[in-house]
N, C-alpha and C positions, 0 to 999 in steps of 0.2 A: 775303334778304327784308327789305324796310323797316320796321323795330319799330314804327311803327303798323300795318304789316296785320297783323304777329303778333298784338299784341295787339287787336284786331277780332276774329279766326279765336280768341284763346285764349277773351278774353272771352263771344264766340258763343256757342260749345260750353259754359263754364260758366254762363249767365244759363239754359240749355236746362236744362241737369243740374239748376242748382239748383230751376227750377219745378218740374221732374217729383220729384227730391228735399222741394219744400214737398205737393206732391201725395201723394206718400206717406205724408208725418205727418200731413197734415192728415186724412185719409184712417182711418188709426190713430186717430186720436186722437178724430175724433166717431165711429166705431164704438163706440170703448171708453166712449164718456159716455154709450152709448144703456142700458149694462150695467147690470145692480145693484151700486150700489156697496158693501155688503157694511159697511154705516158707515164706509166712507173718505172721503165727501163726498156731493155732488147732482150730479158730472160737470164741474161746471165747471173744476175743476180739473185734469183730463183735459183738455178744452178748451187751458186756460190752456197745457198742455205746450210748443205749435210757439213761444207767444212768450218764453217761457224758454228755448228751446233754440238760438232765433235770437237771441236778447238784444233785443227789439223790446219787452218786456212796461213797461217804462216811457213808450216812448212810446206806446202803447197806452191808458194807463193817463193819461196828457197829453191825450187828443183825449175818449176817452170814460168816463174818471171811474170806472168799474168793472167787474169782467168781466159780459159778456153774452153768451150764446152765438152769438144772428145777429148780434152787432157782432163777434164774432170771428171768424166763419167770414168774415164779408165782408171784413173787417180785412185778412185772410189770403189770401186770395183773389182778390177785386175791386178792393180801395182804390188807387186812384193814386196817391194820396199815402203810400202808404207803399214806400219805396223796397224791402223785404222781399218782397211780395206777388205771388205768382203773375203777376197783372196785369199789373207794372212786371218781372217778370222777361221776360215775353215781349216788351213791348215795348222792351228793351232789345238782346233778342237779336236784334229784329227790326232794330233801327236797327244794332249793328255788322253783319248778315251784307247791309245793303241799302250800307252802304262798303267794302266785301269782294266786290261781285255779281261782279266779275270773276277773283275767284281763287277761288271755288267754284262747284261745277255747277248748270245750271239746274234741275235737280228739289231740289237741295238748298236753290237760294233761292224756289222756288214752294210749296219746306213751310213754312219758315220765315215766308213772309209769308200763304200762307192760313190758317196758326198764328193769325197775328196778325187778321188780319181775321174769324176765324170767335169770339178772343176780344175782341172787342173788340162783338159781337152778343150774347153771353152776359151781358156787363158792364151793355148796356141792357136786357136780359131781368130779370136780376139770379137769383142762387141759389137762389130759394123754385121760381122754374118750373123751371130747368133741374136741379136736385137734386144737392148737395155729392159724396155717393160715383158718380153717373155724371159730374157734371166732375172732380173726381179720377182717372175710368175715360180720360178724355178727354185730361186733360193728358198723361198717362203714353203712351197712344197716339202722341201728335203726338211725343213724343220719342224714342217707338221707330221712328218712322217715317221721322224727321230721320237718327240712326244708319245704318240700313238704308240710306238714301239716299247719303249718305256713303262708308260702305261700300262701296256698289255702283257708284259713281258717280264718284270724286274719285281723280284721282292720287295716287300713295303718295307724293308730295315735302314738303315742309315745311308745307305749308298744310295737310297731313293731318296730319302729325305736331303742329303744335298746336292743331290739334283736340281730338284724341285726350288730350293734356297735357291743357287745361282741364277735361276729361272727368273724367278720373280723379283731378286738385288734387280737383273740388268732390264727386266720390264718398267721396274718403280722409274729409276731414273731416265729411260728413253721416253718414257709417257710424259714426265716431268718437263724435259727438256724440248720434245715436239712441242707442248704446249705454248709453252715460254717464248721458242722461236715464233712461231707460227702470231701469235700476239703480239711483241714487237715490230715484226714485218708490218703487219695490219695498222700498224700507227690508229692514224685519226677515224680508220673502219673498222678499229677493232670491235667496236660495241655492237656493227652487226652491218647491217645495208641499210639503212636506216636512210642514205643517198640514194635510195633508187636503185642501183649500180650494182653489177653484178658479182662485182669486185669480190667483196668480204664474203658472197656466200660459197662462190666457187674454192674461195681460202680457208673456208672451216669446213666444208664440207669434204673438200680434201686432206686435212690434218684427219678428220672422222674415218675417212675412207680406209687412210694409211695406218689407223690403230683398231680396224675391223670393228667400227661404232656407228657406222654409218645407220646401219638398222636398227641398233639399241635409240639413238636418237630420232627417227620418225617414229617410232614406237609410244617413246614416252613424251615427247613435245611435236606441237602442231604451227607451231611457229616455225621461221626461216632460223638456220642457226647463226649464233649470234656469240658474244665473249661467255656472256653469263651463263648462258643454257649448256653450252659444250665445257663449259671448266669443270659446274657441275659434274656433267657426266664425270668426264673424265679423271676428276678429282675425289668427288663424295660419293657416286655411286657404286655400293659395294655387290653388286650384280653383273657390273658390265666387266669381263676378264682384265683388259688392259688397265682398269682404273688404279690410282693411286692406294685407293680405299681397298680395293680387290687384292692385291700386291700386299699391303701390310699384314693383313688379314692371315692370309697364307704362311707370309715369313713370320707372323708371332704364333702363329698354330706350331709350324713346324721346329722355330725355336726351344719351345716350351716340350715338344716332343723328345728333345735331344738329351741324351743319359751325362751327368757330371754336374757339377757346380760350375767350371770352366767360363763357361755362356754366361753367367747371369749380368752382366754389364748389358753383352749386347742383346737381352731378353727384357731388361729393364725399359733399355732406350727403343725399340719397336712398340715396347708395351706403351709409355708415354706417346710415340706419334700414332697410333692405333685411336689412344684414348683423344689427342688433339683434333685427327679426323672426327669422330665419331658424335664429338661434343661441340663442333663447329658447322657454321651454313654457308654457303655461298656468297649473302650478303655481305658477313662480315669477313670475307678471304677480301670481297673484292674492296671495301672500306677500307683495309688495310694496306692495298694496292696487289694486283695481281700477280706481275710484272716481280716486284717487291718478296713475294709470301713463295711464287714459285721459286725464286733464288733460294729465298732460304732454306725450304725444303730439299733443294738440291744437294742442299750441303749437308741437311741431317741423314739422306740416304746416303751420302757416302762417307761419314761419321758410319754410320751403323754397318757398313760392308767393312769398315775398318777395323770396328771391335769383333765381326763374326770371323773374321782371317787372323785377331789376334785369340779370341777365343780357340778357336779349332785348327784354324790353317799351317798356322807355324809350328814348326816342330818345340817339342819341350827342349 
């Protein structure tokens, strides 16, 4: 396959992931501003979370001078201009899978582009009519929808397989970084309710919510969720889809699937964090500090999306 359509097909699948991934926080995050903040603030700093977590809070802070909540959520959401934004994710994904149309199937390019064309109505409508948590309800649809399509549709040959790849680069890292966020925020409640206070559970149980874990966690713990229980999950459990565990798993399957020698750096380095998860506990993540070990993980996933783009993506 010629390294620009992989990179089309890789791109695709991540510009999709990461919308429905901004969908999610975004989502979390003006739920939790509607809260009592319990003297932690007035919400907007809830607000503020997605542009901290995506590093956009400076230019943000460039165009409109100080937080606001309908300039964020539009910010976030609608703005063209900001390369970050739901918006520009879909139409990005919409332009690589429209030079792609011949190596993926036609129900998977008529989601993709009535994706596009149903938000690009909402854009002129604008967010006050069509309302934040049912477009959040919306974007996330159109991405299970694209999957499913996929899925049900597309040859298992390479054009599937990085698919799939981009899928799971831009899952590792959004999972990584809600966590990170969402446990900083928590400061001195990070370790759970432990105060009484409603605070830290309505906090992790909405980070849960927002990576569709909510039920993986009353399933296997019977305790209120807390740092340790939910890192867990979300880190070492290789059952629950959104997990860190889950995500490598997948990219060293599909790695190792892929034909040429090209790959073996970045088949090496998935192979090594595969085997880090797998030989590691919770205890010792959190000994090492949490806070700490997700940073650094941050940085080996996108190390490893660097070697799969120098692998495959760039032309010889």
């Amino acid at each position: 396959m010629l390294s620009r359509t992989a990179a089309d097909l890789y791109w695709m699948s991540r510009h999709l992931e990461r919308a429905e991934n901004l969908a999610r926080m975004l989502d979390v995050s003006y739920s939790l501003s509607l809260m009592p903040q319990d003297g932690r603030g007035d919400g907007l700093d809830e607000l503020a979370m997605p542009l901290l977590i995506t590093g956009t809070l400076d230019a943000y802070l460039g165009w409109h001078g100080e937080l606001h909540g309908e300039r964020m959520l539009h910010f976030f959401a609608l703005d063209a201009n900001n390369p970050a934004s739901i918006y520009s994710c879909l139409r990005a994904a919409r332009g690589n899978a429209h030079a792609v149309r011949g190596r993926i199937t036609a129900d998977m390019w008529e989601n993709v582009n009535a994706t596009w064309l149903e938000m690009r109505t909402i854009a002129d409508e604008g967010l006050g009519r069509y309302g934040i948590s049912r477009f959040c309800e919306w974007v996330k649809q159109r991405s299970h929808l694209f999957r499913g399509a996929t899925f049900g549709t597309l040859m298992r040959h390479d054009a599937f397989r990085f698919i799939r790849l981009g899928t799971y680069i831009e899952r590792a890292d959004n999972t990584l970084r809600l966590l990170d966020a969402r446990y900083e925020m928590l400061g001195d409640d990070a370790a759970g309710i432990s105060d009484g206070s409603a605070y830290g559970y309505y906090q992790w149980s909405a980070l849960l919510r927002a990576l569709s874990a909510f039920e993986a966690f009353t399933e296997l713990y019977r305790e209120a969720p807390g740092a340790r229980q939910v890192a867990e999950l979300l880190i070492l459990r290789d059952d629950v889809p959104r997990s860190l565990r889950s995500c490598l798993d997948e990219i060293n399957q599909i790695l190792a699937s892929l034909p040429g020698n090209n790959g073996r750096p970045a088949q090496r380095l998935v192979a090594e964090l595969d085997a880090r998860l797998r030989y590691t506990g919770i205890d010792d993540i959190l000994a090492e500090g949490l806070h700490g070990w997700l940073s650094d993980f941050i940085l080996q996933v996108r190390e490893l999306a660097n070697a799969i783009h120098s692998a495959y993506l760039e032309a010889a």
